[in-house]
NUNU-352376 format. One record per residue (C-alpha): residue in three letters; x, y, z; residue number from 1. Coordinates in nm, 4 decimals. Layout:
<recs>
<rec><rest>ALA</rest><east>X</east><north>Y</north><up>Z</up><nr>NUM</nr></rec>
...
</recs>
This chain:
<recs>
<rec><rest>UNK</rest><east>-2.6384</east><north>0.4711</north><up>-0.0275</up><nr>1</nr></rec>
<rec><rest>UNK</rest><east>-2.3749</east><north>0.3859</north><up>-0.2834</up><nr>2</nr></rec>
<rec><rest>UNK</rest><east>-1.9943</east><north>0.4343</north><up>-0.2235</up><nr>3</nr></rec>
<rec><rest>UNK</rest><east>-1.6799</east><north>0.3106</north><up>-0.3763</up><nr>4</nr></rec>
<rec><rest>UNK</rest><east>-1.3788</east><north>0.0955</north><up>-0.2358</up><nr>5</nr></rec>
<rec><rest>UNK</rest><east>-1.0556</east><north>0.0154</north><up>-0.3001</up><nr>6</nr></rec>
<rec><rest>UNK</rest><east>-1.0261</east><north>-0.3940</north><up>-0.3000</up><nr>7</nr></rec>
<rec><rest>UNK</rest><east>-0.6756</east><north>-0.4514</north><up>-0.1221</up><nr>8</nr></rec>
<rec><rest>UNK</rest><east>-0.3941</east><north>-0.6692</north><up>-0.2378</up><nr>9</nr></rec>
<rec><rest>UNK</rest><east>-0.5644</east><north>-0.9729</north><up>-0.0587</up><nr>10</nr></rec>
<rec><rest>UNK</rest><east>-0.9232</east><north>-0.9303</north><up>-0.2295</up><nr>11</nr></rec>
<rec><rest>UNK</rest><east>-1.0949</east><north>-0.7760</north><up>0.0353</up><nr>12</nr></rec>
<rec><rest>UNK</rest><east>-1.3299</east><north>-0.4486</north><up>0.0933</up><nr>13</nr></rec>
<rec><rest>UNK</rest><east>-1.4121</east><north>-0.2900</north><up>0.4350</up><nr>14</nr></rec>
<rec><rest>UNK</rest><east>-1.7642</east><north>-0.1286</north><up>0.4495</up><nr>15</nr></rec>
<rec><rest>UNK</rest><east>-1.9381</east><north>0.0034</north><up>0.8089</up><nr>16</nr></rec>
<rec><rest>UNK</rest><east>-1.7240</east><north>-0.2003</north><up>0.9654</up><nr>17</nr></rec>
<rec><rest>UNK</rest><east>-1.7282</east><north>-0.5039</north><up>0.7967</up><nr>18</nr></rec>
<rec><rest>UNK</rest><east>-1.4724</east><north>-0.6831</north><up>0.5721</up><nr>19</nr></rec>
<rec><rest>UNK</rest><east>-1.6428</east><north>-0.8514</north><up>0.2302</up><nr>20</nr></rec>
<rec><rest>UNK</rest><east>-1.4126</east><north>-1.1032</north><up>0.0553</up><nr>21</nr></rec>
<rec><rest>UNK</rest><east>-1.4288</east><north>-1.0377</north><up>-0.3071</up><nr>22</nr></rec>
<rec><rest>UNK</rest><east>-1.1111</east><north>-1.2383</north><up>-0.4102</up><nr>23</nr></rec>
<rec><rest>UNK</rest><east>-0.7118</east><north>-1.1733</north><up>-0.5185</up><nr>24</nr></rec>
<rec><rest>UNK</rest><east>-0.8297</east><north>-1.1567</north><up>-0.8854</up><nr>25</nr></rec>
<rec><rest>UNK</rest><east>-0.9983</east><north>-0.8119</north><up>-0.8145</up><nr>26</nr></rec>
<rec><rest>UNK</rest><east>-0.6848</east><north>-0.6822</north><up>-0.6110</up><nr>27</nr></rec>
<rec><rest>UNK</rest><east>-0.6273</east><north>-0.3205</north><up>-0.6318</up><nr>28</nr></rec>
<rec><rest>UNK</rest><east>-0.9618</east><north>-0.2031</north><up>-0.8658</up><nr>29</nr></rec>
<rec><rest>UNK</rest><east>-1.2266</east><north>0.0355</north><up>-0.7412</up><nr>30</nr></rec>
<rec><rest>UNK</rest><east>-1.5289</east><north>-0.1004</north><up>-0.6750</up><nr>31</nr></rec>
<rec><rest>UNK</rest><east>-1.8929</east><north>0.0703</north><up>-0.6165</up><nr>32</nr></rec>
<rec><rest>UNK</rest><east>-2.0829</east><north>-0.0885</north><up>-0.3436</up><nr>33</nr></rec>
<rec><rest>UNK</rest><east>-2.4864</east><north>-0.0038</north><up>-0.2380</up><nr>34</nr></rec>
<rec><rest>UNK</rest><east>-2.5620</east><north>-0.0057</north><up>0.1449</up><nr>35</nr></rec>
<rec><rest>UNK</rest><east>-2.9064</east><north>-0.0345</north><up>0.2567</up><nr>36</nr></rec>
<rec><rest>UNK</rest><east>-3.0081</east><north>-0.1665</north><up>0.6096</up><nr>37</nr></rec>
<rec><rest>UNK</rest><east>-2.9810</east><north>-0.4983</north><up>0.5895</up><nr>38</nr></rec>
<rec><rest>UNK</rest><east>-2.7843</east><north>-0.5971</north><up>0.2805</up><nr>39</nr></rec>
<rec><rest>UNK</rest><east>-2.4031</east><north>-0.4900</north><up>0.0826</up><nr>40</nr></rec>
<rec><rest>UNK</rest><east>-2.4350</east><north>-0.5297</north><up>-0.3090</up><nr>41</nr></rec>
<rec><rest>UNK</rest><east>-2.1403</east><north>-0.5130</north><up>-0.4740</up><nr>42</nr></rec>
<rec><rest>UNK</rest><east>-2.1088</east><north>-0.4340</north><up>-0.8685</up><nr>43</nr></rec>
<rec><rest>UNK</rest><east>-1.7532</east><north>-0.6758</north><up>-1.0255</up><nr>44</nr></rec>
<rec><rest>UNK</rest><east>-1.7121</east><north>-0.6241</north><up>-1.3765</up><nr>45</nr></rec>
<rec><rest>UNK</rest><east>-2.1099</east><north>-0.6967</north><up>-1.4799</up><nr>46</nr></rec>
<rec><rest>UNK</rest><east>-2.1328</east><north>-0.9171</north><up>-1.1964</up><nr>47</nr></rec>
<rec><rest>UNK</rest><east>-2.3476</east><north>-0.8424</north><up>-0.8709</up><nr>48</nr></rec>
<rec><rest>UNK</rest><east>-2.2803</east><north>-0.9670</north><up>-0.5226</up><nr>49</nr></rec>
<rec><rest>UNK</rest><east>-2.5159</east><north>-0.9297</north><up>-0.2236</up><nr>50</nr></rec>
<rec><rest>UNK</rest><east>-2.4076</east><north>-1.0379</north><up>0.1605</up><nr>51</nr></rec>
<rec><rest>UNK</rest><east>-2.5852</east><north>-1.0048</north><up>0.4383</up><nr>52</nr></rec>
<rec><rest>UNK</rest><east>-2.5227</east><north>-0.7028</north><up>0.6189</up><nr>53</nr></rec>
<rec><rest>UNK</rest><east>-2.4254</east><north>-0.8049</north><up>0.9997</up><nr>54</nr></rec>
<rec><rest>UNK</rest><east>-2.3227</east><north>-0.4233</north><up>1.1334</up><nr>55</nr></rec>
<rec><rest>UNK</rest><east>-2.5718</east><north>-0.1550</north><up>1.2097</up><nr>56</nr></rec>
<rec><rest>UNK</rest><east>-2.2715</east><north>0.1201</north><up>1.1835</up><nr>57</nr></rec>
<rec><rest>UNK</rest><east>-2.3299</east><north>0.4203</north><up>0.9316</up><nr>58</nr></rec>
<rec><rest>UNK</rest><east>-2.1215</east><north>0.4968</north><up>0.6642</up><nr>59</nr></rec>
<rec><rest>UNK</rest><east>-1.8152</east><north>0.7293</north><up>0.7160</up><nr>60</nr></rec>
<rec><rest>UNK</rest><east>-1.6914</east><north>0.7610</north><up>0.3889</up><nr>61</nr></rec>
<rec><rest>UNK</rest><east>-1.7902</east><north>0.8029</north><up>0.0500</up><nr>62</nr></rec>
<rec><rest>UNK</rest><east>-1.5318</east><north>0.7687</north><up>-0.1968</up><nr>63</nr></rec>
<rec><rest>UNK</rest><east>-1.2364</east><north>0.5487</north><up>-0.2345</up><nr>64</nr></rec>
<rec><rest>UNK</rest><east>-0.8739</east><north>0.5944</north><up>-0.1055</up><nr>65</nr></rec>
<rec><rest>UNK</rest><east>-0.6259</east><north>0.6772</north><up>-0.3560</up><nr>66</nr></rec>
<rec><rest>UNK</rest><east>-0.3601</east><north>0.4157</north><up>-0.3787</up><nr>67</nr></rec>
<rec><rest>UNK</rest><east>-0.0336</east><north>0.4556</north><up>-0.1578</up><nr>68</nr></rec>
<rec><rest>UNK</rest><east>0.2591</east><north>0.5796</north><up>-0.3544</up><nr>69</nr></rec>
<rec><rest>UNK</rest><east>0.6277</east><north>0.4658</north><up>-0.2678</up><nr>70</nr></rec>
<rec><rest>UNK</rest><east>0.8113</east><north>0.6799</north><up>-0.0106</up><nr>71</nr></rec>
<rec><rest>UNK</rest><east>1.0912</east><north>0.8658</north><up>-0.1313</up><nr>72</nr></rec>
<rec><rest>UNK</rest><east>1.3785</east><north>0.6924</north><up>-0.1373</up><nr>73</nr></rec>
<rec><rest>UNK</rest><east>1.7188</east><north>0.8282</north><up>-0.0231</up><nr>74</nr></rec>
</recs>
């Protein structure tokens, strides 16, 4: 199955479950990631990334959150 992520400000992805490290360098891009049963590939800019998948948890959702505007300020 392949799904996208939002990396967060400290570099990191959350996928079944599970946080990947990618690194601060990739902060805030959208990622697309492949789940199968036993491993999490992730596509960076040309490069390709494959850990060990240690979860058995399905995936929940698909696509990527959209980044979190500023509150209105009064």
């Amino acid at each position: 199955m392949r799904v996208q992520r939002r990396v967060s400000a400290v570099g990191t992805v959350m996928v079944c479950r599970q946080v990947v490290s990618l690194g601060r360098p990739y902060a805030g891009q959208t990622v697309t990631v492949h789940v199968s049963d036993s491993t999490i590939t992730v596509d960076l800019d040309g490069q390709v990334r494959v850990i060990r998948r240690t979860t058995d948890v399905p995936v929940r959702n698909v696509k990527t959150n959209k980044p979190h505007g500023a509150s209105h300020v009064v």
